[in-house]
C-alpha positions as CSV (number, residue, x, y, z in Angstrom):
1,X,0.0,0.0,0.0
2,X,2.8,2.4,-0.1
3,X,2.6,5.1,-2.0
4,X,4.6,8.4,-2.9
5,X,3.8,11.9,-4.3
6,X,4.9,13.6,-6.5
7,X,8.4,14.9,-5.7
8,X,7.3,18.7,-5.9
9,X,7.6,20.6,-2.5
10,X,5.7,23.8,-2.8
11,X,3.2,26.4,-2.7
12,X,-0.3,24.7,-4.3
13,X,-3.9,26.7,-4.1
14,X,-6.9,24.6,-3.2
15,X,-10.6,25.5,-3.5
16,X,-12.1,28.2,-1.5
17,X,-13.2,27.4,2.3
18,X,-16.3,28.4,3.8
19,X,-17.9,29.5,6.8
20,X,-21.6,28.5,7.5
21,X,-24.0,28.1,10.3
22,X,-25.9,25.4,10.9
23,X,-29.1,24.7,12.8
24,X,-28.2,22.5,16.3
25,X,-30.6,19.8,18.0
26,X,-30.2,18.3,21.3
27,X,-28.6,15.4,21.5
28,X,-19.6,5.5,16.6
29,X,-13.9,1.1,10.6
30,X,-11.9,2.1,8.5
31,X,-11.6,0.7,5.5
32,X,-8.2,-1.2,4.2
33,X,-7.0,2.1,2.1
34,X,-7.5,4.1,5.6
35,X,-8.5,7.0,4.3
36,X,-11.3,8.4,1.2
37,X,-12.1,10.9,-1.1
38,X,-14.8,13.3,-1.3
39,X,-18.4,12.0,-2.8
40,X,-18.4,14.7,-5.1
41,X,-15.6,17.0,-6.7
42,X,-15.5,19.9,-4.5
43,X,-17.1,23.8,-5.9
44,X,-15.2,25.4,-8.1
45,X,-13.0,28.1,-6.2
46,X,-15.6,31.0,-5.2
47,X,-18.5,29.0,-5.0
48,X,-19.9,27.8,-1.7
49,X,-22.0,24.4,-1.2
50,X,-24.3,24.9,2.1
51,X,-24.7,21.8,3.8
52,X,-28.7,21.1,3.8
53,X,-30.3,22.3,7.1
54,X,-30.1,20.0,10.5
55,X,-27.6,17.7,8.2
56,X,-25.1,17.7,11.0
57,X,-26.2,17.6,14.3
58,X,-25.1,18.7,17.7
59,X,-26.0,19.3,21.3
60,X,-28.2,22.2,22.3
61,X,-26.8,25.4,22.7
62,X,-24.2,24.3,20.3
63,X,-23.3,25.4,16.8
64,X,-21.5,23.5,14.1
65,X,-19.9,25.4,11.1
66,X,-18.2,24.6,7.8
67,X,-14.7,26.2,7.4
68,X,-13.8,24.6,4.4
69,X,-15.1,21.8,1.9
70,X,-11.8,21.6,-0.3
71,X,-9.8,19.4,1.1
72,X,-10.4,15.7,0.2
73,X,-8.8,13.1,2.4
74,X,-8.4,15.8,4.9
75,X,-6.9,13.5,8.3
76,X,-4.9,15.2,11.4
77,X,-5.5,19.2,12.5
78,X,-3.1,20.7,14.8
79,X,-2.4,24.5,15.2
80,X,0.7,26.8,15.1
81,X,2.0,28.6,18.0
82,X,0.9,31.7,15.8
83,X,-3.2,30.1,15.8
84,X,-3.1,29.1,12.2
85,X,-4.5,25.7,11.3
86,X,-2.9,23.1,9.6
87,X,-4.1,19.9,8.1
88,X,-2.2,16.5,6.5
89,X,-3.5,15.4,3.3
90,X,-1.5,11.9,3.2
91,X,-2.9,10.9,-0.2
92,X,-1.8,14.3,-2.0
93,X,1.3,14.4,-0.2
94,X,1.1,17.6,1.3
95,X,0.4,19.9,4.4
96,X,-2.1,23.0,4.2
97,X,-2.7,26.2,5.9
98,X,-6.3,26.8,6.0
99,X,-8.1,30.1,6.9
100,X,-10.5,29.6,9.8
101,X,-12.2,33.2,8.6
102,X,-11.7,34.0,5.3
103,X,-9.1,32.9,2.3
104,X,-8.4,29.1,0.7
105,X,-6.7,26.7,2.1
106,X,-3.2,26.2,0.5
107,X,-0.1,23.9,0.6
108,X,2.5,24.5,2.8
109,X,4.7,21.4,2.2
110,X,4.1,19.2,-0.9
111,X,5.5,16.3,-2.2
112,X,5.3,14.1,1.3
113,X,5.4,10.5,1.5
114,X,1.8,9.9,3.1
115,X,2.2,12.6,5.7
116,X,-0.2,11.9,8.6
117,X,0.3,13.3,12.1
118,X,1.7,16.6,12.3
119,X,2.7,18.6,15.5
120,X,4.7,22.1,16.6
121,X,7.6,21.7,18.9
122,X,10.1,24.4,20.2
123,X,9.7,26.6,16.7
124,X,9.5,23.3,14.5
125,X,6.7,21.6,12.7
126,X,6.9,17.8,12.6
127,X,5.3,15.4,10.0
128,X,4.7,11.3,10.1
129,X,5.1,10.3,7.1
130,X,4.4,6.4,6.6
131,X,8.1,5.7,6.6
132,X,10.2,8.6,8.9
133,X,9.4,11.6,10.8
134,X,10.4,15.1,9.3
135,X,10.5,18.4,10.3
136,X,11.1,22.2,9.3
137,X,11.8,25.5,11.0
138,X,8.9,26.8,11.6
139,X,8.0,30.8,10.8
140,X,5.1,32.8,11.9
141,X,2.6,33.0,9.2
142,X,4.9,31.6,6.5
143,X,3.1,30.9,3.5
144,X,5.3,27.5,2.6
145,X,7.8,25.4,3.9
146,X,11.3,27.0,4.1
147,X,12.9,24.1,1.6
148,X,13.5,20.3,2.1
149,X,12.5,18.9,5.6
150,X,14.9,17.5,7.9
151,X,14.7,13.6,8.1
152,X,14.8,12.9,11.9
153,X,13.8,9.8,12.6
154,X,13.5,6.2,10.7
155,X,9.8,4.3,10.9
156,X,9.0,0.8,9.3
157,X,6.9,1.9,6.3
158,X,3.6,0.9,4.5
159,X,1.4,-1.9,5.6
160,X,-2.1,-2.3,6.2
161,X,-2.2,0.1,9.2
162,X,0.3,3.0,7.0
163,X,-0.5,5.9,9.1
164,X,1.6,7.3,11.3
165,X,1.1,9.9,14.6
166,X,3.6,11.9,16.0
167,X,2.8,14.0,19.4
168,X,4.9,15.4,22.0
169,X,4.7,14.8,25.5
170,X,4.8,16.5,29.0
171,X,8.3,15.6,29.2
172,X,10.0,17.0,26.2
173,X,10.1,13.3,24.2
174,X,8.9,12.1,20.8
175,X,6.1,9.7,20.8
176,X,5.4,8.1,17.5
177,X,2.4,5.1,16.9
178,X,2.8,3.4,14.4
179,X,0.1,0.0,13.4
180,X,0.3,-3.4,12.8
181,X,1.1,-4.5,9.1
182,X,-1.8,-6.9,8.8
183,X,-5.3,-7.5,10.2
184,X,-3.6,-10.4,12.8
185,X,-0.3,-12.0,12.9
186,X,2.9,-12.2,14.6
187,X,4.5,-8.9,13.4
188,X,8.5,-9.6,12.4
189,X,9.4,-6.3,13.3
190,X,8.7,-5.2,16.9
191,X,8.1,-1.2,16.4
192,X,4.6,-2.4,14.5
193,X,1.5,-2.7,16.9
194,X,3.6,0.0,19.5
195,X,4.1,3.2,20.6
196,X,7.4,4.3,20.1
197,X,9.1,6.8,22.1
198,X,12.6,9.0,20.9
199,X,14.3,11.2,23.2
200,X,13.7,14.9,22.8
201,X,15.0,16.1,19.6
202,X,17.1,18.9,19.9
203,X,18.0,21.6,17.8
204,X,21.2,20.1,16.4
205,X,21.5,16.6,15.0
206,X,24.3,14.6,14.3
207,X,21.7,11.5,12.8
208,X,18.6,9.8,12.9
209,X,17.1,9.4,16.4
210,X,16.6,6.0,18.1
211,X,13.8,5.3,19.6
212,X,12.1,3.3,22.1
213,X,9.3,0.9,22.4
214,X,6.9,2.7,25.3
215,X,4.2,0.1,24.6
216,X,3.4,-3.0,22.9
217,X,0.4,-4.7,21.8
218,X,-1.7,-1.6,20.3
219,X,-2.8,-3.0,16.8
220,X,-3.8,0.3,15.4
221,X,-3.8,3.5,18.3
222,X,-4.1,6.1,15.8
223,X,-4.2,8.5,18.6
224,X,-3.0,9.5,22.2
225,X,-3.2,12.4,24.3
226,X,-1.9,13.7,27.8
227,X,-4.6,14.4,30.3
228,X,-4.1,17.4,33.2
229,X,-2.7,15.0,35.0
230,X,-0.2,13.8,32.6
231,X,-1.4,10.5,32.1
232,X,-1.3,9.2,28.6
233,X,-4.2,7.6,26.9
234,X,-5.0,5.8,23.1
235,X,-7.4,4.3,21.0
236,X,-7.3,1.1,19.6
237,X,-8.7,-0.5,16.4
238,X,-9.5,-3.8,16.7
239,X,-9.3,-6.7,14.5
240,X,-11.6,-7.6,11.8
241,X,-13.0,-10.9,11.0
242,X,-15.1,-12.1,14.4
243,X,-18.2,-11.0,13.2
244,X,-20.3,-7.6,13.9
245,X,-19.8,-7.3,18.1
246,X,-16.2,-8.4,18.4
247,X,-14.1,-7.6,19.3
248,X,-14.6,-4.2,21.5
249,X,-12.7,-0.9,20.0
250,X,-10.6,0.5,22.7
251,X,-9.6,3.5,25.2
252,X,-6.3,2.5,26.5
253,X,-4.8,4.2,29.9
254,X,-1.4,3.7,28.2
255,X,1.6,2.8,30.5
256,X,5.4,2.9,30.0
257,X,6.4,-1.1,29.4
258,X,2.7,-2.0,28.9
259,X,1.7,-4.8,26.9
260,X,-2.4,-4.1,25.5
261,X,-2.8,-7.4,23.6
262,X,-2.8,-7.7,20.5
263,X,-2.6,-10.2,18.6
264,X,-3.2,-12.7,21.8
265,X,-6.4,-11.0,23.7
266,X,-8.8,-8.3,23.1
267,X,-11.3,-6.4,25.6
268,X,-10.5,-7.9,29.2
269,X,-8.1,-10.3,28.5
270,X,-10.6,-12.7,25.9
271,X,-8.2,-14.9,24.3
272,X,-7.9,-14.5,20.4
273,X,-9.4,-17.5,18.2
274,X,-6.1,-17.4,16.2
275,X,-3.5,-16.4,18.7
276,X,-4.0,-16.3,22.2
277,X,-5.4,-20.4,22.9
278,X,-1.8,-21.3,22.7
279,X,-0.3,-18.1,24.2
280,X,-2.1,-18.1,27.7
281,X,0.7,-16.0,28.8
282,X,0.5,-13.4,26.8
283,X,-3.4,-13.1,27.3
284,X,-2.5,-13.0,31.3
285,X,0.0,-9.8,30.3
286,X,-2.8,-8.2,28.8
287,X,-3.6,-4.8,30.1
288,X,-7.8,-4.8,29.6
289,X,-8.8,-1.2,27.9
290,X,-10.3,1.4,30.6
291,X,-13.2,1.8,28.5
292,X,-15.0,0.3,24.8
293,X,-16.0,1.6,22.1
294,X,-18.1,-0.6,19.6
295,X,-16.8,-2.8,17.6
296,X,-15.8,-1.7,14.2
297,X,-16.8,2.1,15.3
298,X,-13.1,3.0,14.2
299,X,-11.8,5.3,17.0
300,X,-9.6,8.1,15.2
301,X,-8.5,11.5,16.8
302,X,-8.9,12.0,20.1
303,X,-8.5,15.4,22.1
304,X,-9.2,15.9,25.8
305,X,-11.1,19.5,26.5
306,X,-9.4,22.0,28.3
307,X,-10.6,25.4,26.7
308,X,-12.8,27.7,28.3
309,X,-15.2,28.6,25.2
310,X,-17.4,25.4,26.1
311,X,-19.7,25.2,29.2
312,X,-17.2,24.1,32.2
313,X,-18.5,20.7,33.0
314,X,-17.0,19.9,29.7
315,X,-13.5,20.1,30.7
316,X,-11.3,17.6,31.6
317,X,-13.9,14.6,28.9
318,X,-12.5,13.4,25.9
319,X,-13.6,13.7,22.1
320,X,-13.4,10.8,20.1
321,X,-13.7,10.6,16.0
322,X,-15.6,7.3,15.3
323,X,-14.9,7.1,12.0
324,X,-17.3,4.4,11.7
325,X,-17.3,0.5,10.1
326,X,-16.6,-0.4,6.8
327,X,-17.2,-4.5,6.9
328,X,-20.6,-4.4,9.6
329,X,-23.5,-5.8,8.4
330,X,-25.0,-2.7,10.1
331,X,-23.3,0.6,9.9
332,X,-21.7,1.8,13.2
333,X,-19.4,5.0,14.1
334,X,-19.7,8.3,11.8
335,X,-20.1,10.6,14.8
336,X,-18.2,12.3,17.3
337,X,-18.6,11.4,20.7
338,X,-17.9,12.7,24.3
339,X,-16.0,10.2,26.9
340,X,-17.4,11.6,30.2
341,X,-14.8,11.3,32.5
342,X,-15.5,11.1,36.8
343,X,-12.6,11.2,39.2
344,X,-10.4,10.4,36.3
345,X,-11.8,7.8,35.0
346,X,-14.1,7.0,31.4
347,X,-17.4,6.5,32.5
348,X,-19.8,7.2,29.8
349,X,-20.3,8.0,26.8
350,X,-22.5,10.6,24.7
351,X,-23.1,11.8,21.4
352,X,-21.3,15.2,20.2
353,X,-21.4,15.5,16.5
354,X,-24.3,13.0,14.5
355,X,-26.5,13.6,11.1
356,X,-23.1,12.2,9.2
357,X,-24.7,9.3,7.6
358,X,-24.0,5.7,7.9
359,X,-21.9,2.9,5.5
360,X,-22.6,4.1,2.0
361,X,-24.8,7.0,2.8
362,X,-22.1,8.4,4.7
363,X,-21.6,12.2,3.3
364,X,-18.9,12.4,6.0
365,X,-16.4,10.3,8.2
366,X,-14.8,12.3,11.3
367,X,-10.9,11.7,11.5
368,X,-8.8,14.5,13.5
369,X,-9.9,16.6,16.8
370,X,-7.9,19.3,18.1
371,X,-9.6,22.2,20.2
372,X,-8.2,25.8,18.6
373,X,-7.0,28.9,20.7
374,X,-10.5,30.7,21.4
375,X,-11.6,26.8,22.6
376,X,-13.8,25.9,19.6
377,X,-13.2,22.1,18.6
378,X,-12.3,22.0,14.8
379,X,-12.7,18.5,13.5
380,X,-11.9,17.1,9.9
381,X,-13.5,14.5,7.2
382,X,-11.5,12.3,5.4
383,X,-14.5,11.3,2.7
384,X,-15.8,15.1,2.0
385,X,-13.0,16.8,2.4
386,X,-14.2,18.7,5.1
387,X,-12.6,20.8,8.4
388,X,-15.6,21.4,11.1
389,X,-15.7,24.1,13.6
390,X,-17.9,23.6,17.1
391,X,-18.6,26.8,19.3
392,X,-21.1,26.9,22.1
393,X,-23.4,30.1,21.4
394,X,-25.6,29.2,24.5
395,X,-29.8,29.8,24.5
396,X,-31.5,26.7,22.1
């Protein structure tokens, strides 16, 4: 499944992004190729294409907006030190700026090998590409990448799980998560199904960093995050092939040396049919998940709420893309939720974002969360190329 882009790095103008409100109501597989492209071909630059009224749903004193449409294949948001957005576009190869008021979106970096997770560090932006991550200087409101990115670390590339995540944690280092190569089998290289962890990369490198593995056994996490108290938490995609309940997708409470499971056990410590009846051990190392998910609901991004722009008894959950089945006999995911966390722990579960469709109706599949400066929650659509913006305006 590996694939490159073309070998042009540069400055590349997408269609026109746009800004519209939406009605709010009260109120969870990805496919093989992990990832899709938009239903339609987006408008042509200038036009807009409102989204039919109550289409996308949310929670009562909520309001969901549009800011662009232009972006097919759109995966992981994060923002600049400076408040800009930017976005990966793995398929295309490139990174974008995009305009949360007005202007298009446009290519800051092109020519990427699958670029997935993308974060800022001390003054640099960082890219996972499928095979290595990368990185550049990074300048306040630069329109494009300052020339070639620096190759800084070495990943095992391709495979059925391709995408990469790169974050930063509280204490300086480099996590990476990288998937297993296959739906279930005994991985030959032991950085697939893990988390990886390389030491703080500083500003000066004499080579490639070498990493660690943090933990083991995550078949797919394709995202983590740090809570206030600095504990580190993951999904997890589980495998495909036990019919429509099994097994569980999972929130992991995600420990230095911890071993989650796969391919031996799944949920709390339920041996797999292929794997884990003649591997008792390894089901007994299992660490069970701190909280489920449906089965084939396809947990993506994930971002706890800290902001202050939602109403306060929000801070402290979790968001969670579902980016919903693709081999269910009924449909499941396209929605994001809210993990309710009590005394520290995920408790519950509620619906955030709906009105996305199901299977092939789908007219959108959430992927990336991250919650922007002013503490709106901006999330993106892999399948109609679409960055969302949540604000709570208060009233009905």
């Amino acid at each position: 499944m590996r694939q490159h882009a073309p070998a042009a790095r540069g400055l590349f103008a997408l269609g026109t992004g746009l800004l519209l409100l939406l009605g709010c109501r009260g109120a969870d597989g990805e496919a093989p190729a992990d990832g899709g492209t938009a239903a339609a071909p987006p408008p042509p630059a200038g036009e807009s294409t409102p989204l039919p009224p109550a289409r996308a749903q949310v929670p009562r004193g909520f309001r969901i907006e549009t800011v662009t449409d232009a972006l097919p294949g759109v995966r992981m948001l994060a923002f600049s030190p400076d408040g800009r957005l930017f976005a990966t576009q793995p398929r295309a190869g490139r990174v974008v700026v995009v305009p949360v008021g007005e202007g298009r979106p446009q290519a800051w970096a092109t020519g990427l090998n699958l670029p997935h997770g993308i974060a800022f560090h001390n003054g640099r932006l960082y890219v996972a590409e499928t095979d290595a991550v990368v990185r550049w200087p990074y300048q306040a409101g630069s329109a494009r990448a300052p020339g070639e990115p620096q190759r800084i670390a070495a990943l095992p590339a391709g495979g059925g799980h391709w995408t990469r995540t790169v974050r930063f944690g509280p204490d300086g280092a480099m996590y990476v998560a990288v998937g297993s190569s296959c739906n279930v089998c005994i991985e030959e290289d032991p950085r697939r199904a893990a988390l990886l962890r390389f030491p703080a990369p500083g500003d000066q490198l004499s080579g490639l960093l070498e990493g660690e593995l943090y933990a083991t056994g995550l078949r797919n996490t394709v995202d983590f995050a740090w809570d206030r108290q600095n504990r580190l938490w993951g999904v997890d995609n589980g495998r495909d092939h036990l019919g429509d309940t099994l097994p569980p997708e999972e929130l992991n409470l995600i420990r230095q040396g911890g071993f989650y499971g796969w391919p031996y056990a799944y949920g709390d410590r339920v041996p797999d049919p292929e794997f884990g009846e003649r591997n008792p051990e390894r089901v007994r190392e299992t660490i069970p998940p701190a909280f489920t998910f449906p089965a084939h609901s396809a947990p993506l991004g994930i971002a706890f709420y800290e902001g202050d722009q939602f109403p306060p008894d929000y801070r402290g959950d979790l968001f969670v893309a579902l980016h919903g089945s693709w081999n269910r006999s009924t449909p499941i995911g396209y929605q994001v939720v809210r993990v309710h966390y009590e005394n520290g722990q995920p408790r519950r579960m509620t619906e955030f974002i709906t009105g996305l469709g199901e299977g092939g109706n789908a007219w959108a599949r959430p992927v990336g969360i991250v919650v922007g400066p002013d503490g709106s929650l901006f999330v993106s659509d892999d399948k109609g190329g679409h960055i969302f913006r949540v604000r709570y305006v208060g009233g009905s």
